[in-house]
PDB file of N, CA, C and O in Angstrom:
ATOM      1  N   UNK A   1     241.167  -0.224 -10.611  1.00  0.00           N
ATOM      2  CA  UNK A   1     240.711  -1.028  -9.502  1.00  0.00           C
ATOM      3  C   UNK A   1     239.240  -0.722  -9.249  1.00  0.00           C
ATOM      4  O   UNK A   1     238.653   0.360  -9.247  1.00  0.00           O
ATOM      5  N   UNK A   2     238.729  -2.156  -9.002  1.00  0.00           N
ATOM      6  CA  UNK A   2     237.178  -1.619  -8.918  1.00  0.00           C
ATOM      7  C   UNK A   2     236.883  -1.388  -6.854  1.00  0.00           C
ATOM      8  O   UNK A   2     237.479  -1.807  -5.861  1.00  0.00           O
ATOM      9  N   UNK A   3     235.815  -0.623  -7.056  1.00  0.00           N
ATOM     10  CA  UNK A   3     235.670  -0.317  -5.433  1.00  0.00           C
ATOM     11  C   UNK A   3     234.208  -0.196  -5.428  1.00  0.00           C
ATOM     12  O   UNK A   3     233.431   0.283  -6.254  1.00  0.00           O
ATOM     13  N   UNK A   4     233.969  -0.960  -3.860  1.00  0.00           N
ATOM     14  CA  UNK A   4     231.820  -0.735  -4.060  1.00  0.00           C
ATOM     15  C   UNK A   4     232.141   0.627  -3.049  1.00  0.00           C
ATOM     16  O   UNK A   4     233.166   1.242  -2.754  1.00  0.00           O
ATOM     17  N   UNK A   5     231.107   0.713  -2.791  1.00  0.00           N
ATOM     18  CA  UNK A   5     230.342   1.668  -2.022  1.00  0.00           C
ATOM     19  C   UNK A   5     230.818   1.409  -0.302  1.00  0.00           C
ATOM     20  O   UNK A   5     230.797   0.307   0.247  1.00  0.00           O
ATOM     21  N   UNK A   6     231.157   2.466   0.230  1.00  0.00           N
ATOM     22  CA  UNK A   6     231.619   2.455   1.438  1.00  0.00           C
ATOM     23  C   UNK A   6     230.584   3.035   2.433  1.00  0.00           C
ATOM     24  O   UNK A   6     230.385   4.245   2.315  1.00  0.00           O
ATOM     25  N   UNK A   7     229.845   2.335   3.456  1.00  0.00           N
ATOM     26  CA  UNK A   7     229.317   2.598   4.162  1.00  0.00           C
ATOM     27  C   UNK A   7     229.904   3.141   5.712  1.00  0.00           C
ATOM     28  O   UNK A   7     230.587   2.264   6.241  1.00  0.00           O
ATOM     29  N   UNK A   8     229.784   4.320   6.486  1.00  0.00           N
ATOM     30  CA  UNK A   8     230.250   4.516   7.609  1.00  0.00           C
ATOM     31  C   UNK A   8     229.939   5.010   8.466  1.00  0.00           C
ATOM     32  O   UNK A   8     229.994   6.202   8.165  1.00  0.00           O
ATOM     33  N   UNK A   9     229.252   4.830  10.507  1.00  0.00           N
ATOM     34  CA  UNK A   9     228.463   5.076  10.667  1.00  0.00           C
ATOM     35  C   UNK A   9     229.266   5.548  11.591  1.00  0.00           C
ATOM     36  O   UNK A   9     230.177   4.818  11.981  1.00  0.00           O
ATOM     37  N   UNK A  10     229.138   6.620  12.039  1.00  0.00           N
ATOM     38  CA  UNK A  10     229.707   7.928  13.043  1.00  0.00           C
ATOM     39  C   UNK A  10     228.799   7.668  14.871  1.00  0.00           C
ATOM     40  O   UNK A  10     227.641   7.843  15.250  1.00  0.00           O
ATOM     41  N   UNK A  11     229.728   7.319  15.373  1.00  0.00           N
ATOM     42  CA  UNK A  11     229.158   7.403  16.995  1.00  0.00           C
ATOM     43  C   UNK A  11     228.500   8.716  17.838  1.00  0.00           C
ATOM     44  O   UNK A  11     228.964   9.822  17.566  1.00  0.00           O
ATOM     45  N   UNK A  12     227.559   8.632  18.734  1.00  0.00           N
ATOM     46  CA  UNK A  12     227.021  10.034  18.972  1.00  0.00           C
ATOM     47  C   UNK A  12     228.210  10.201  20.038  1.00  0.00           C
ATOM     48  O   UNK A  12     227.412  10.335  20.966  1.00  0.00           O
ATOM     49  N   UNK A  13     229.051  10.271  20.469  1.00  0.00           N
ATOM     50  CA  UNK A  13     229.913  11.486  21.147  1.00  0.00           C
ATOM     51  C   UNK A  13     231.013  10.863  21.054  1.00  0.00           C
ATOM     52  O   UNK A  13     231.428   9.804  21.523  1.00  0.00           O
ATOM     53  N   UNK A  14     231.577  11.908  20.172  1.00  0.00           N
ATOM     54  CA  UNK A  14     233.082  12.089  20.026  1.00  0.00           C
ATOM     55  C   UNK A  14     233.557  13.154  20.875  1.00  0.00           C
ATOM     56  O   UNK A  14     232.767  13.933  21.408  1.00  0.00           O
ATOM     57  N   UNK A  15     234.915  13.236  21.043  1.00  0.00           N
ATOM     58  CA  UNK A  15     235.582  14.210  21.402  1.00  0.00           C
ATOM     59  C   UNK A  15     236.156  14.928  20.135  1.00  0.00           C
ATOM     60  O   UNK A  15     236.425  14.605  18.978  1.00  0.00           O
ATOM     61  N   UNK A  16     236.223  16.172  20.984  1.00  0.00           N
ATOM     62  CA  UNK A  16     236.521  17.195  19.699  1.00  0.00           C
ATOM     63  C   UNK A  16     237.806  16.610  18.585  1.00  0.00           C
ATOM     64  O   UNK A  16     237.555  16.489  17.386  1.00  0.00           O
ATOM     65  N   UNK A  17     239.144  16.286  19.141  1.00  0.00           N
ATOM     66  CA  UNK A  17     240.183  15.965  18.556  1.00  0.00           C
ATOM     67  C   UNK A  17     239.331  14.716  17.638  1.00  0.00           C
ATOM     68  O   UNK A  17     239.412  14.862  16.419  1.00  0.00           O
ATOM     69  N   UNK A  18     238.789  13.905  17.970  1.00  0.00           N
ATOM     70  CA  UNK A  18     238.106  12.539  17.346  1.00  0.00           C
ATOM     71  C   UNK A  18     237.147  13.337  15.892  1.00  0.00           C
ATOM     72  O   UNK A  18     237.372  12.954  14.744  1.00  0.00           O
ATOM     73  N   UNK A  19     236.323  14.219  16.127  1.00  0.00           N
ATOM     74  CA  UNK A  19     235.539  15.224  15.125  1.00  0.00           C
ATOM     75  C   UNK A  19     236.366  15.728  14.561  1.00  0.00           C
ATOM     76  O   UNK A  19     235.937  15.664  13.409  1.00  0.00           O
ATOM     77  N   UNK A  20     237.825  16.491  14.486  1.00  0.00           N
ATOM     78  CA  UNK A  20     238.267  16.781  14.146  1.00  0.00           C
ATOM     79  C   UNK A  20     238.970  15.659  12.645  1.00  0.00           C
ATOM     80  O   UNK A  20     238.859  15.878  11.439  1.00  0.00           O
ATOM     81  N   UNK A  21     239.550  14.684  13.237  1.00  0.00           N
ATOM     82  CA  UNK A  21     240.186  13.858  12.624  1.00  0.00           C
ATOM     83  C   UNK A  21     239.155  12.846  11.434  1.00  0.00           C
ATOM     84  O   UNK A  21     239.460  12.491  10.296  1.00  0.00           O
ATOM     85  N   UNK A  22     237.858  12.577  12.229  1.00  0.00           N
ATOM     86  CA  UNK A  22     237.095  12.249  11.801  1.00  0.00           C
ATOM     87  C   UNK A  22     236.746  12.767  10.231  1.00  0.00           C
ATOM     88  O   UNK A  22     236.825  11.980   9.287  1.00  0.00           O
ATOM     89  N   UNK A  23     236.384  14.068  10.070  1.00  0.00           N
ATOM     90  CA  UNK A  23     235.362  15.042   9.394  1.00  0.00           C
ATOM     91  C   UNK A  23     236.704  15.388   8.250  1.00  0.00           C
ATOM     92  O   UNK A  23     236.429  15.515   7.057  1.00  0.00           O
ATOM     93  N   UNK A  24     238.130  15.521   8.729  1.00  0.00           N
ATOM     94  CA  UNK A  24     238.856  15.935   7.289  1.00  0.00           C
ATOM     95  C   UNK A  24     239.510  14.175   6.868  1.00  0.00           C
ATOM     96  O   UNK A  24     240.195  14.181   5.845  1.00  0.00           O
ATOM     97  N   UNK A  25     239.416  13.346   7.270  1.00  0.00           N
ATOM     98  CA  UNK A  25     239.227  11.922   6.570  1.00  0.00           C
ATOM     99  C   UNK A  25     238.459  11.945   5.776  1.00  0.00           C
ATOM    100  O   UNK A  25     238.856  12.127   4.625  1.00  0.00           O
ATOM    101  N   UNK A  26     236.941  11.761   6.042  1.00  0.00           N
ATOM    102  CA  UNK A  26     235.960  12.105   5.288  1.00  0.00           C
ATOM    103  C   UNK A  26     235.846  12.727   4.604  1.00  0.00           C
ATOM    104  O   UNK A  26     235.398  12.012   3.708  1.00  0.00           O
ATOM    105  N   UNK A  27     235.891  13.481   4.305  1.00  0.00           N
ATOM    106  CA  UNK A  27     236.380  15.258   3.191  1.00  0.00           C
ATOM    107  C   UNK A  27     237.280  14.970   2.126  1.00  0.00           C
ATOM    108  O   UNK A  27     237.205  15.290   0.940  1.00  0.00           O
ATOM    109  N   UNK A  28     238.706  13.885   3.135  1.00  0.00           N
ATOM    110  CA  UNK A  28     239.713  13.165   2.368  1.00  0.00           C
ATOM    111  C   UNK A  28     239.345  12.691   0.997  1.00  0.00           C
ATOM    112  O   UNK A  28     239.647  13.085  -0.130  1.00  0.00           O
ATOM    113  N   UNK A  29     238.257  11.279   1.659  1.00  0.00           N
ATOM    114  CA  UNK A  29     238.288  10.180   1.091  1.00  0.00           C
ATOM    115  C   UNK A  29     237.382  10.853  -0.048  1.00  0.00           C
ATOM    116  O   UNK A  29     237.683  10.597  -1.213  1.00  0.00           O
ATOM    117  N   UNK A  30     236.247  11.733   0.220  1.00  0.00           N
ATOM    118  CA  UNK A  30     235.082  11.638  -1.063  1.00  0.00           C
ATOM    119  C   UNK A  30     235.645  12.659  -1.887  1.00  0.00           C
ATOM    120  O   UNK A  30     235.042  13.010  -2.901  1.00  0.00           O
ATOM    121  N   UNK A  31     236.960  13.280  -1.497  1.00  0.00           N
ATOM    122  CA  UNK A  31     237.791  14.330  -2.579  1.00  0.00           C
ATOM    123  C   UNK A  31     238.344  13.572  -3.106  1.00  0.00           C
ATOM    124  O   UNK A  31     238.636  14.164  -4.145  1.00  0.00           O
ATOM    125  N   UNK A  32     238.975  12.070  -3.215  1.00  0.00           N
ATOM    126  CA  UNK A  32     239.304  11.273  -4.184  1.00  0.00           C
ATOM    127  C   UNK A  32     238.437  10.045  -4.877  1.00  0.00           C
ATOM    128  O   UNK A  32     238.794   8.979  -5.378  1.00  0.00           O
ATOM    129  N   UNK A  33     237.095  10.683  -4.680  1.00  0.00           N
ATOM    130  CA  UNK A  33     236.180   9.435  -5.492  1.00  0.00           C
ATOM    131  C   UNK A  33     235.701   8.530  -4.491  1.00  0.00           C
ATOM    132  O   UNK A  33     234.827   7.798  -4.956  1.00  0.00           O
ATOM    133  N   UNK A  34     235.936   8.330  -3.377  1.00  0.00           N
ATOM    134  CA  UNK A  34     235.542   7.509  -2.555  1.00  0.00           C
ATOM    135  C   UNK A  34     233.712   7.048  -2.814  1.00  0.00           C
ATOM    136  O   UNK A  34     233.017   8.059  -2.715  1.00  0.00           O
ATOM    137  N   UNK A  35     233.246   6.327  -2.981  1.00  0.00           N
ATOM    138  CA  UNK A  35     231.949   6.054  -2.946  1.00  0.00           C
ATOM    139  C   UNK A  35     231.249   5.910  -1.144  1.00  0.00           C
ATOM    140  O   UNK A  35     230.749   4.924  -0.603  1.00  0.00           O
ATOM    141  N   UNK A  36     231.449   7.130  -0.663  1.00  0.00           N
ATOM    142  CA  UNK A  36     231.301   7.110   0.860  1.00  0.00           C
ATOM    143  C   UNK A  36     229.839   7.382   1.243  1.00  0.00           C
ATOM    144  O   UNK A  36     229.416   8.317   0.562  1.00  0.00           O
ATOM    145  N   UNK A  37     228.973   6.928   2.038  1.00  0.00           N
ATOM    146  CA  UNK A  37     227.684   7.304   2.477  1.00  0.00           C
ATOM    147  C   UNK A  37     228.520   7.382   3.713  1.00  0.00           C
ATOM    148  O   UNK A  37     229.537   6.702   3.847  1.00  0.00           O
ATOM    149  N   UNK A  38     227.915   8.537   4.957  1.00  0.00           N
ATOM    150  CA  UNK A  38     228.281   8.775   6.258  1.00  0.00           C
ATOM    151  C   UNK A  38     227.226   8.839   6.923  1.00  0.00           C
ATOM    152  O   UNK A  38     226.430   9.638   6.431  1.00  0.00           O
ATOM    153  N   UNK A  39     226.857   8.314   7.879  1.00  0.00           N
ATOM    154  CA  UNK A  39     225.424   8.331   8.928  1.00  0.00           C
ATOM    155  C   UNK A  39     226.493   9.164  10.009  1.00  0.00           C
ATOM    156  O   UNK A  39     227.699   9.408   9.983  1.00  0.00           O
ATOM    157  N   UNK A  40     225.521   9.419  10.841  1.00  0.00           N
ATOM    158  CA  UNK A  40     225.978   9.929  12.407  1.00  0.00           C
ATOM    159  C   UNK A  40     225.290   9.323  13.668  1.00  0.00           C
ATOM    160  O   UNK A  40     224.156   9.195  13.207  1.00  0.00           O
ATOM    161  N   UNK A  41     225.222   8.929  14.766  1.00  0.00           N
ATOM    162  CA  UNK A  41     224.311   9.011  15.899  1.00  0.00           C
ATOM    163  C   UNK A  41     224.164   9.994  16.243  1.00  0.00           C
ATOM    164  O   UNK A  41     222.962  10.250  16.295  1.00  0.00           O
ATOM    165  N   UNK A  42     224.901  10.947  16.605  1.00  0.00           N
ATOM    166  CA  UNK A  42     224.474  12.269  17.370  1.00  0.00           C
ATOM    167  C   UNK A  42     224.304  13.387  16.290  1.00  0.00           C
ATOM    168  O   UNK A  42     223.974  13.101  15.139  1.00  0.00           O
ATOM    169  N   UNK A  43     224.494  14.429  16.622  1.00  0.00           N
ATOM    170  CA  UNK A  43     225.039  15.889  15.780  1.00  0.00           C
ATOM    171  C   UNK A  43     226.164  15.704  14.749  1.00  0.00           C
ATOM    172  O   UNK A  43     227.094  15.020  15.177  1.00  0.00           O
ATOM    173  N   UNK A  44     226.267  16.057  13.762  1.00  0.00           N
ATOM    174  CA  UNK A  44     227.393  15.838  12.705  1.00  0.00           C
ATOM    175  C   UNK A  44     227.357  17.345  12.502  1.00  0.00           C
ATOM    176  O   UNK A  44     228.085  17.224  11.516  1.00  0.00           O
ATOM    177  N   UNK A  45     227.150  18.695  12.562  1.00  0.00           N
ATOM    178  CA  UNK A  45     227.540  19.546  11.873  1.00  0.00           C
ATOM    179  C   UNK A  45     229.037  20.061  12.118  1.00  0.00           C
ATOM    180  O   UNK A  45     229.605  20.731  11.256  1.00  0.00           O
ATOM    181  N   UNK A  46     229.572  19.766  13.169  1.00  0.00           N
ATOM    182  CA  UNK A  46     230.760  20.159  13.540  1.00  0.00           C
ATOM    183  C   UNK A  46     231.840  19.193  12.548  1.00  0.00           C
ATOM    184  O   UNK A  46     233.048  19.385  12.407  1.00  0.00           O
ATOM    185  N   UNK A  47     230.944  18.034  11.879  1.00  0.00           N
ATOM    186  CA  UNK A  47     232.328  17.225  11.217  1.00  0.00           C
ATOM    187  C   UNK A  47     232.720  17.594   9.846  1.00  0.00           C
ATOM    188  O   UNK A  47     233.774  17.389   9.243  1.00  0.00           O
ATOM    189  N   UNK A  48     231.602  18.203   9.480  1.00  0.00           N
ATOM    190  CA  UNK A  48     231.672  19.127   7.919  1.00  0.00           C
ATOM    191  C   UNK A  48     231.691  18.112   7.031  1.00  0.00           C
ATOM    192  O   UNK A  48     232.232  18.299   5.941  1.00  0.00           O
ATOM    193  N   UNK A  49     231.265  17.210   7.259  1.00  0.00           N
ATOM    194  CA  UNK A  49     230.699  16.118   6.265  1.00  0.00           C
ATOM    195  C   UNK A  49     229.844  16.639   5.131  1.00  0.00           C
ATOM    196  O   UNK A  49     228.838  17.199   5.566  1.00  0.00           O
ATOM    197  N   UNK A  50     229.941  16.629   3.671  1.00  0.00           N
ATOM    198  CA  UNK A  50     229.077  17.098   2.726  1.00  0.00           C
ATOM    199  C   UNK A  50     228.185  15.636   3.021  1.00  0.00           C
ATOM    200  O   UNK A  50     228.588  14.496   3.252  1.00  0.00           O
ATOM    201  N   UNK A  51     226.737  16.227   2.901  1.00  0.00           N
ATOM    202  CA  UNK A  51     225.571  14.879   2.602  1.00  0.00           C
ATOM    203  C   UNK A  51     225.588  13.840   4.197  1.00  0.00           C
ATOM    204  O   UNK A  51     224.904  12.868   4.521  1.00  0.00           O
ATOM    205  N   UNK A  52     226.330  14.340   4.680  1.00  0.00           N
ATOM    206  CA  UNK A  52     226.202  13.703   5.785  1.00  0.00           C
ATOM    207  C   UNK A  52     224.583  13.453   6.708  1.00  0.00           C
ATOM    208  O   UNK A  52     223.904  14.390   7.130  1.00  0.00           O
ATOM    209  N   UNK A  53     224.237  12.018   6.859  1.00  0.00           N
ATOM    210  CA  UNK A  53     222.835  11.785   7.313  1.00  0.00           C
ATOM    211  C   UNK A  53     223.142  11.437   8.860  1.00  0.00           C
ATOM    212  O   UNK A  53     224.251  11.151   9.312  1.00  0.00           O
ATOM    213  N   UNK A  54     221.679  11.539   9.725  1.00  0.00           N
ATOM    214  CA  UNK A  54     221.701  11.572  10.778  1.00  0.00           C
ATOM    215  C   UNK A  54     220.909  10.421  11.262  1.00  0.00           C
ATOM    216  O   UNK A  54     219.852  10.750  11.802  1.00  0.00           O
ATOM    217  N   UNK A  55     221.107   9.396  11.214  1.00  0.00           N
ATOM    218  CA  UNK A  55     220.769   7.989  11.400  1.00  0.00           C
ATOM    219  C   UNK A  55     219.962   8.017  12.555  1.00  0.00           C
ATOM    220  O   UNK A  55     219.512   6.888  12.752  1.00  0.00           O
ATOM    221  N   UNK A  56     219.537   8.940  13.515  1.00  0.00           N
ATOM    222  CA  UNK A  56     218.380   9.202  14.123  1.00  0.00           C
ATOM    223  C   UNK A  56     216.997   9.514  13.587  1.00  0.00           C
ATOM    224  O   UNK A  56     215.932   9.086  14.034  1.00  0.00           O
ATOM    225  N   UNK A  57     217.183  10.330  12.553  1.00  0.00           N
ATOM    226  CA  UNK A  57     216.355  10.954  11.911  1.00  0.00           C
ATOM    227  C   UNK A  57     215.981  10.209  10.902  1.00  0.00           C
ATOM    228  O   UNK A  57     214.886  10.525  10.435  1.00  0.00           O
ATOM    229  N   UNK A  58     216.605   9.181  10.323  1.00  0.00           N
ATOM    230  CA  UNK A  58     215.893   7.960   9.587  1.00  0.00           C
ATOM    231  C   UNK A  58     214.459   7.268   9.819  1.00  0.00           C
ATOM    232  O   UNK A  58     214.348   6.782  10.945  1.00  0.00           O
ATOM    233  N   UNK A  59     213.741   7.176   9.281  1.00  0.00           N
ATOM    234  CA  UNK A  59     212.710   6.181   9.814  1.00  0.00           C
ATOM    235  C   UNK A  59     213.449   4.652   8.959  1.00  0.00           C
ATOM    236  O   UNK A  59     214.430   4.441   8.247  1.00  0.00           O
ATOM    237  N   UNK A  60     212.198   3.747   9.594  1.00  0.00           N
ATOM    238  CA  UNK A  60     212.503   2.198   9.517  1.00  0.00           C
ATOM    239  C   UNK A  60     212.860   2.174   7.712  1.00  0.00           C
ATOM    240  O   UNK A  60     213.967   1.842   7.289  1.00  0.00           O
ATOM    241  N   UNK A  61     211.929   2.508   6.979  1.00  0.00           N
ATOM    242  CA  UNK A  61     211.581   2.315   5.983  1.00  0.00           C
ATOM    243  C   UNK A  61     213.063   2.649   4.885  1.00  0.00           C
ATOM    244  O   UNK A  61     213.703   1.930   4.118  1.00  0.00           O
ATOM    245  N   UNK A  62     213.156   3.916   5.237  1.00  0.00           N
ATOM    246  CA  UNK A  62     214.490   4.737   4.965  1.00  0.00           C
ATOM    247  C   UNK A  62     215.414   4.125   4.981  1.00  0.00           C
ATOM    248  O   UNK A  62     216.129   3.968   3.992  1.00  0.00           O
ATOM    249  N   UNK A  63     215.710   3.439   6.531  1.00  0.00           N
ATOM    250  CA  UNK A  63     216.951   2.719   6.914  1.00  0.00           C
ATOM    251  C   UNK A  63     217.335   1.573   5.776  1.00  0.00           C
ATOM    252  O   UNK A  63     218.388   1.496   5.142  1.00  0.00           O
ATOM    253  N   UNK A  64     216.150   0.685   5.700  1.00  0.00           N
ATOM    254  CA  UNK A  64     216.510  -0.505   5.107  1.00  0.00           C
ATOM    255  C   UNK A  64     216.469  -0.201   3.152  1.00  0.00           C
ATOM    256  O   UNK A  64     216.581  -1.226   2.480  1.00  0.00           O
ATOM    257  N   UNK A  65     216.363   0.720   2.622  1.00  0.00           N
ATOM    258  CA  UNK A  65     216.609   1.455   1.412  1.00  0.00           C
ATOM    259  C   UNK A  65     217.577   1.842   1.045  1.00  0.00           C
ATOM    260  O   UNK A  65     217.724   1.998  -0.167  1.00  0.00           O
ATOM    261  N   UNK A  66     218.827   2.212   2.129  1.00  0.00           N
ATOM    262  CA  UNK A  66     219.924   2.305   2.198  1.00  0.00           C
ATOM    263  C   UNK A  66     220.941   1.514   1.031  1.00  0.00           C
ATOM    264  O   UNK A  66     222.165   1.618   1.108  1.00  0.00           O
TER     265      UNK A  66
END
């Protein structure tokens, strides 16, 4: 089965249970090949996202390179 690229953009405040559930999905999906890019609004280190970007910290240029 063919699959593109999965884009997914993380809200700045979750609740912990939400980070929780969030971050081992994620972990899930790119441990079986998933073609996943993950942005965040807020803080992501608590979601343990590998490569995980911080869509604040993007500039314009960046964004649309995506």
């Amino acid at each position: 089965m063919s699959t593109g690229e999965c884009y997914w953009y993380i809200g700045e405040s979750l609740r912990p249970w939400e980070s929780a559930v969030t971050g081992a999905l994620a972990r899930a999906l790119l441990k079986e090949g998933l073609p996943l890019r993950c942005f965040s609004g807020g803080g992501g280190e608590n979601l343990g996202i590998p490569d995980l970007l911080s869509w604040n910290s993007l500039t314009f240029l960046e964004r649309t390179g995506l």
